[in-house]
LUMROFI-282969 format. One record per atom (N, C-alpha, C): x, y, z; residue in three letters. Coordinates in steps of 0.05 Angstrom, whole numbers, plus 5000, padded with zeros to 4 digits. Atoms other than C-alpha are relative to their C-alpha. Example, Ala and Ser with C-alpha at 12.3 -4.5 7.8 and 13.67 -1.06 7.14 Angstrom:
BEGIN
501849765000ALA 524649105156ALA 501850245000ALA 498449764999SER 527349795143SER 498550225014SER 
***
This chain:
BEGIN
498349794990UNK 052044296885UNK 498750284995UNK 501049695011UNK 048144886855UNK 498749985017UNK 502149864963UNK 043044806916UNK 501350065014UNK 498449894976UNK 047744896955UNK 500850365001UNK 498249765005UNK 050145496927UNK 498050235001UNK 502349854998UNK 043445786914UNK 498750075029UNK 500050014984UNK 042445716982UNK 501350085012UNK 498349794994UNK 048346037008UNK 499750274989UNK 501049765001UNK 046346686965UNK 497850075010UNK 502349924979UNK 039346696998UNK 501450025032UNK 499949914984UNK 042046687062UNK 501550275002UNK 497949764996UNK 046947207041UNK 498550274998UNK 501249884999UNK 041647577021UNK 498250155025UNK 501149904974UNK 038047517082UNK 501650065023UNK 497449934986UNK 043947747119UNK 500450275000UNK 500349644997UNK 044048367087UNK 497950224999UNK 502349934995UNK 037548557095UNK 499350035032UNK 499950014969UNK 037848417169UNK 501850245014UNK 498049724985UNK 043448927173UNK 499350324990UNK 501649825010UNK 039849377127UNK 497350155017UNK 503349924988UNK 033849437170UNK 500650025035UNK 499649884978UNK 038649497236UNK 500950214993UNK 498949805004UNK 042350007213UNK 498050234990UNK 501149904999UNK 036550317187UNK 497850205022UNK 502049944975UNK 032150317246UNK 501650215019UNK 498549854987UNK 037750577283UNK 500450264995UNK 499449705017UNK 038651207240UNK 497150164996UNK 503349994997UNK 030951297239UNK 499450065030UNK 499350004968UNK 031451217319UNK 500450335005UNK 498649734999UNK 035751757325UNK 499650244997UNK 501649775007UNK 033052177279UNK 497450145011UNK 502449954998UNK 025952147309UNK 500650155024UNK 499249924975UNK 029652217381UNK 500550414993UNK 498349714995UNK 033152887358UNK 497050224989UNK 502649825008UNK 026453197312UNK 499250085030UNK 502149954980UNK 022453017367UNK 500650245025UNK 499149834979UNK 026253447419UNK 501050264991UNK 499849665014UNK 027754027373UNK 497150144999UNK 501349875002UNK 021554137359UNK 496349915026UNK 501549994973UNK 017953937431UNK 497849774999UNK 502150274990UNK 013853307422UNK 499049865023UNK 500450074960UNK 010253057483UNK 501249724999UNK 499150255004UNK 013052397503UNK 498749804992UNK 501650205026UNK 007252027473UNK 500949904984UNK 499249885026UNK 010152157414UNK 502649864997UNK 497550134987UNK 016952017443UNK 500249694993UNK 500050375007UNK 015351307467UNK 498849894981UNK 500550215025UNK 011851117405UNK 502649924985UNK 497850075022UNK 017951177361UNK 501549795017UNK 498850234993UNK 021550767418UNK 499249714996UNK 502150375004UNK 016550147406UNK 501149984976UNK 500350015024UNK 017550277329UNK 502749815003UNK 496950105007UNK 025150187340UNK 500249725015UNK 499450254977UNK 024849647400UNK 498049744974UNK 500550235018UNK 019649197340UNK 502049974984UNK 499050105022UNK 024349317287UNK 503049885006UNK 498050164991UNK 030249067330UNK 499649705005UNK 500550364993UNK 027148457361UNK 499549894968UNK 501250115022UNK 024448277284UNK 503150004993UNK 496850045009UNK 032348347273UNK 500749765008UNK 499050284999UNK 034547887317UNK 498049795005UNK 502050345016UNK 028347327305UNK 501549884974UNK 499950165032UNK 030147357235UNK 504049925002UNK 496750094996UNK 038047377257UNK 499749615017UNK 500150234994UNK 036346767293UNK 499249784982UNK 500450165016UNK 032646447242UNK 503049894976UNK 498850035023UNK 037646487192UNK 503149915022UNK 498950144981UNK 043346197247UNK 500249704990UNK 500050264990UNK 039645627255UNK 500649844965UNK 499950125022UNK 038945537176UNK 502950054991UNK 496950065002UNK 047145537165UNK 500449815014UNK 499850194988UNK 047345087222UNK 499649764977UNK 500850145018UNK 043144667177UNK 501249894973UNK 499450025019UNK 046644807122UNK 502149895001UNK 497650154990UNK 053844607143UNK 499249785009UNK 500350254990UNK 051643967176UNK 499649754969UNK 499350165028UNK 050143717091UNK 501850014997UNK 
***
């Protein structure tokens, strides 16, 4: 029973890490969006930060998926 349990805090962990690093990106996003246009960045500049945010979303939901499938897994013991 303690694997189990230990196992339920890792995912919980990785749970909040996943929301840590959307919520982050998102607030990072934002921020870069608003600098960038205060102080005139060419869109170069611009669309980089969009890639930054569009990796650190998809790497959200991969790892949101991963961790899905491992609860699945886990409920089925």
């Amino acid at each position: 029973m303690d694997g189990r349990i230990e196992q339920e805090k890792e995912l919980a962990r990785l749970g909040r890490l996943i929301s840590i690093v959307i919520a982050a990106t998102m607030i990072l996003w934002m921020a870069a969006q608003w600098i960038g246009g205060a102080i005139g960045l060419p869109d170069e500049y611009v669309f980089l930060f969009d890639l930054f945010a569009l990796a650190g979303f998809l790497w959200a939901i991969f790892v949101t998926f991963q961790l899905w499938r491992k609860r699945r897994e886990l409920d089925k013991q």
